[in-house]
N, C-alpha and C positions, 0 to 999 in steps of 0.2 A: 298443402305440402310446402317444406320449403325449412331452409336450414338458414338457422339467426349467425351475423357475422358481427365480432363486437371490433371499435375501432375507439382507440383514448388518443390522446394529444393536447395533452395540457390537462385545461379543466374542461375540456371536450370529449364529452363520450355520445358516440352514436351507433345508436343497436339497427342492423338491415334487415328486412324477413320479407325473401320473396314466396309466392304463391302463382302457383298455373290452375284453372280449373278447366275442363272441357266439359258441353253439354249439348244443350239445342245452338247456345251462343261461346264465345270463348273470351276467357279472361286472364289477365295476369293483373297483381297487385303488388304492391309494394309500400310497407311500412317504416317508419323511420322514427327514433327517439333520441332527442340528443339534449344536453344539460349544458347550458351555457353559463354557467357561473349561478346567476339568481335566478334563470329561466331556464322553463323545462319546453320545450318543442316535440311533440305528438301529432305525425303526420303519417297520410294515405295517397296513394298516385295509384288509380285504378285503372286499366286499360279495356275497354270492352268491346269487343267485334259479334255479329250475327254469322260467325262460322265463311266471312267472303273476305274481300280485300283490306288489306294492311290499313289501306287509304281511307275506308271507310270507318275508324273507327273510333270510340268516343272517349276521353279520357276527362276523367271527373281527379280533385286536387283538391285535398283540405288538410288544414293542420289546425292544430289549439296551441297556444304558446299560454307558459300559465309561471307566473312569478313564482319564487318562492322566498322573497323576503328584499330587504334592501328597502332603496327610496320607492323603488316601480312597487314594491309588490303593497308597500302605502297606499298607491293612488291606482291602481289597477289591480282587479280580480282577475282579469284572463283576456286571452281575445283569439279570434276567430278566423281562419283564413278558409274561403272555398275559391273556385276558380272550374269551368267546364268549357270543353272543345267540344264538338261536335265534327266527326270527318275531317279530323284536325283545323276544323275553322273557330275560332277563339268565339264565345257565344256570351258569357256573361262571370263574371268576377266579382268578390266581395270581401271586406275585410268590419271586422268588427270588434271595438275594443268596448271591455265590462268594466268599467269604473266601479270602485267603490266610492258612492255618496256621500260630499263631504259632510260632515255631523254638521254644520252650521244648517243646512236645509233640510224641510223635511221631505225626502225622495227616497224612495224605496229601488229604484235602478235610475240605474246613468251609461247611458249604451252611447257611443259614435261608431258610425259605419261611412264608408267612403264603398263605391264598387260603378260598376259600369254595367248594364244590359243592353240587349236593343229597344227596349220600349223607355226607357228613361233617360239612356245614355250615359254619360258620366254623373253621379249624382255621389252629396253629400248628406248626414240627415243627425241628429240628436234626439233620440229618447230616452225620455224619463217616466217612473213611474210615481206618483204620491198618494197620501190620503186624502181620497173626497173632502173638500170642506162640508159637502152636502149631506152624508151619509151618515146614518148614526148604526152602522155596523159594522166599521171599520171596513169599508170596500175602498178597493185603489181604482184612483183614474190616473191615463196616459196621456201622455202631449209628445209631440213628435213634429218636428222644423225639419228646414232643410232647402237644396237645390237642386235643380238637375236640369242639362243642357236641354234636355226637348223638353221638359216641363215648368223648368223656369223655380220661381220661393214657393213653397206654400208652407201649411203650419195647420196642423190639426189637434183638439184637444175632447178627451170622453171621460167623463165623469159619475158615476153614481149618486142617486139622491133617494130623501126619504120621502116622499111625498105622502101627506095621508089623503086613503080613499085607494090607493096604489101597491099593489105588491109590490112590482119592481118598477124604476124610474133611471133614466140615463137621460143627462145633457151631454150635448156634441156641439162643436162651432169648424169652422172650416175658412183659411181664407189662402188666398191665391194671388201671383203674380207674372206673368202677364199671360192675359187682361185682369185686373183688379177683380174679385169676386170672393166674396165674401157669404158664407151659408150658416146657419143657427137651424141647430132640431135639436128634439125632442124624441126618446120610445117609453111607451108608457105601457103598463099591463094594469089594467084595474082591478078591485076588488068586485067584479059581478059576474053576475052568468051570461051577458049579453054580447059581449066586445071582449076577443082576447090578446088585443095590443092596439092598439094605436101608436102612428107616429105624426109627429108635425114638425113643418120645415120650411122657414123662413129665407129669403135671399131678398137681401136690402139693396137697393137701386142701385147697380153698379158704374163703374166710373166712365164714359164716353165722351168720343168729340161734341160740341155742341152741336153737331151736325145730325147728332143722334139723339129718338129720345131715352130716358133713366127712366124705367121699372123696375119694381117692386115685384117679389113672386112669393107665395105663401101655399102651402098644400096641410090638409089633414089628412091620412086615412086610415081607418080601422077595420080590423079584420073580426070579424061575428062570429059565431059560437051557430051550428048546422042549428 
């Protein structure tokens, strides 16, 4: 339910459209559209209670904001805003901007996010997606960098490959800072009746005081067919 109110002011127009629901829980929402010249913004503010106190309740926040032409709408496809409270305590936020790839590389997406949780804390990160150099089926692998206050750089990268003897094959690397660590695998599915994947997973002697010693860690394991 709920009746749309239009508002213009310039090259600003924004359309409101509230909604009440009652059930086992209760909610109100609220939608919002507005055109800022080359950008369009598309957004929700949902309020959600279990039928008890005001105080208890949780409000979830997203919008799309999406070019529609100019220098931005060149170098950006769209991007992403969410944001959640939880009994009004601020719980976790995220913003996400969709790059178009510049044609010099070959990358099939170009994603930056910036956001905050509490398991990561404030963090920043870059994904990308490309063609396998390894794959002769045109499959994409990811790479994804980045920081974040409790967890410090890391940088992860997965791949497809053709291996023969192997139905499916993926390479992965993984490395981290701080402490320095560094991890290399493998998932392999063969072509037999015996063994229906195997993985293996390398982690090369990572960086310590001399006080400490440096190993090396390596696992195989595969999973058998009953």
């Amino acid at each position: 339910m709920g009746e749309p109110l239009g508002l213009a002011a310039g090259v600003v127009q924004v359309r409101l459209t509230l909604a009440v629901a009652a059930g086992a829980g209760r909610g109100a929402g609220v939608g919002l559209h507005a055109e800022f010249g080359g950008v369009n913004i598309d957004g929700d503010l949902t309020l959600k209670t279990k039928g008890g106190s005001i105080g208890d309740a949780n409000l979830d926040a997203k919008a799309t904001v999406t070019p529609t032409g100019g220098m931005i709408g060149d170098l950006i496809s769209s991007g992403d805003i969410t944001a959640k409270f939880e009994a009004w305590n601020f719980v976790e936020a995220k913003g996400v901007i969709h790059f178009k790839p510049p044609p010099m590389l070959a990358l099939t997406k170009l994603d930056a996010t910036v956001g905050y949780d509490q398991f990561h804390g404030l963090y920043a990160s870059i994904t990308s997606g490309f063609p396998s150099p390894l794959s002769k089926d045109n499959e994409e692998g990811t790479f994804e960098g980045g920081i974040s206050t409790n967890a410090g750089l890391f940088a992860t990268i997965n791949f497809p490959a053709s291996i023969p003897g192997f139905e499916k094959a993926s390479v992965s690397g993984t490395i981290g800072y701080p402490p320095l660590a560094v991890a290399i695998g493998a998932h392999l599915v063969p072509k037999n009746r015996f063994f229906t994947s195997c993985c293996v997973s390398v982690e090369p002697p990572r960086m310590r005081p001399p006080s400490m010693s440096s190993s090396a860690a390596s696992s195989i394991a595969c999973q058998s067919n009953p």
